[in-house]
N, C-alpha and C positions, 0 to 999 in steps of 0.2 A: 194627851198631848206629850208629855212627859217619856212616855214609855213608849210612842210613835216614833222620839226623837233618838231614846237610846237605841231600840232596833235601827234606825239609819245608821247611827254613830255604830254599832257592831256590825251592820252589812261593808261596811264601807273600810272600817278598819281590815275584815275578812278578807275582803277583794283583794286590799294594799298589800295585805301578807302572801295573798298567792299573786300576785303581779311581781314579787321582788327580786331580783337577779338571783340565781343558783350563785353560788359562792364557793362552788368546788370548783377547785385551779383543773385539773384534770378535764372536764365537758367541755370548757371554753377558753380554747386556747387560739391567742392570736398571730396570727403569724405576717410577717411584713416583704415582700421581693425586696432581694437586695438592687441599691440604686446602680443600674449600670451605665457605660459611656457607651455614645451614640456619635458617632459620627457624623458633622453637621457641616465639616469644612477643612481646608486643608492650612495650613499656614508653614511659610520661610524666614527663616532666620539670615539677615543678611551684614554680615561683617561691614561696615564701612568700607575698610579695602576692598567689598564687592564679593570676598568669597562665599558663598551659602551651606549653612549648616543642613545636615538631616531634616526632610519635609517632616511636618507636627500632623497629626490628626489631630481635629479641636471639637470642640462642644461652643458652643454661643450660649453667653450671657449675654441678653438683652434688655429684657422688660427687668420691673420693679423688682419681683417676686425671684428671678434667676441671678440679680445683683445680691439680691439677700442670701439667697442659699447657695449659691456656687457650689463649692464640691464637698459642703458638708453630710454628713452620713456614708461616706464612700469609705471604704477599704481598704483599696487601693487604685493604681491609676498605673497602665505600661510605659516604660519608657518615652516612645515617640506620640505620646500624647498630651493634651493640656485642653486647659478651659482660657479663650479669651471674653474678658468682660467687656463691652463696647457699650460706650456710652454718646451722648449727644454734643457735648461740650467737654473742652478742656479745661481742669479746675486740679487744685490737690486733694488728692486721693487718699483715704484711711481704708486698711482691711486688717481684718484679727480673724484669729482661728479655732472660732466655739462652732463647737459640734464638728468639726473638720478633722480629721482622726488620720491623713496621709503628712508628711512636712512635708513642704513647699518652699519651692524659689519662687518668690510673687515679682516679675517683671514689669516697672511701670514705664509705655510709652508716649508719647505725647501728639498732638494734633497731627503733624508731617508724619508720625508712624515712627520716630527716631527714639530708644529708649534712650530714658530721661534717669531713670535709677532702679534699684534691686534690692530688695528685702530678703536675702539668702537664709534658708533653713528657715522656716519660720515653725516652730515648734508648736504641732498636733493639741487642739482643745486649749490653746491660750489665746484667754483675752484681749491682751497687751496690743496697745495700736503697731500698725505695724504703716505708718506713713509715707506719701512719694513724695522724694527731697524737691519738686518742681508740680504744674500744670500733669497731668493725663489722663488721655482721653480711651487710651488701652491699656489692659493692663491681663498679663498673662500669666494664669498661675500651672507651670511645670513641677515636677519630684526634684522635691531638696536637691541639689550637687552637683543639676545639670547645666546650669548658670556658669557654676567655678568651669566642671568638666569642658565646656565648650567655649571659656573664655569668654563668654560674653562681656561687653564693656557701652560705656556712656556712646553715642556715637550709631551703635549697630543699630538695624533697623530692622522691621517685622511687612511681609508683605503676605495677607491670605484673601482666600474666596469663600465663598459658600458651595456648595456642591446641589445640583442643579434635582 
């Protein structure tokens, strides 16, 4: 019985050792696609006084999952592009920037689509809340500078589509 039990305990231990991952870096190397932007919709910038900035290409944030990740893991992001976040209610808003590696002007607008405020540069991999001074219900994150560059202010408003 005894000696039934150490042959299982040696067949068993045998198996375990040839089952075990190879452990040379070199065989098993993993490799990941970089995350790229996808064209999902177009969005305007519209001055109050009604004049309009350069059309956006956007990405939609919608569900749980794209709230969370936004545009972390990305590289970089072109000029006339941005990701808006849309949610279901207007409420204040916290975003921080782990795992996010571009800086960001994060623009928060409010239920009417008028922004309500702007988190300018908001610096790559930090945690630091980065909060909307009011309610919003959009909130669009463009490359760092392009906020100052294009003067945006409390007031201007945001009008986009999806693309069909």
């Amino acid at each position: 019985m005894i000696r039934k039990s150490l042959s299982v305990l040696a067949l068993t231990f045998l198996i375990g050792m040839n089952s075990c991952e190879n452990t040379d870096k070199d065989s098993h190397t993993v490799t990941t696609e970089p995350i790229t932007f996808s064209e999902e919709g177009s969005l305007y910038l519209i001055r109050k006084e009604g004049d309009t900035l350069p059309k956006l290409a956007i990405e939609f944030a919608e569900t749980d999952y794209e709230h969370q990740t936004g545009l972390m893991y990305r590289k970089s992001m072109e000029k006339l592009q941005g990701m808006l976040f849309v949610y279901e209610d207007s409420r204040p808003r916290n975003f921080y920037m782990k795992n996010t590696y571009i800086p960001l002007d994060i623009l928060y607008f409010g239920e009417d689509s008028t922004l309500a405020s702007i988190q300018k540069d908001a610096k790559p991999l930090d945690e630091t809340s980065l909060p909307s001074e009011g309610p919003a219900q959009f909130i669009l994150e463009i490359n760092a500078g392009l906020s100052e560059e294009w003067k945006l202010d409390q007031g201007d408003r945001i009008y986009f589509y999806k693309n069909e």
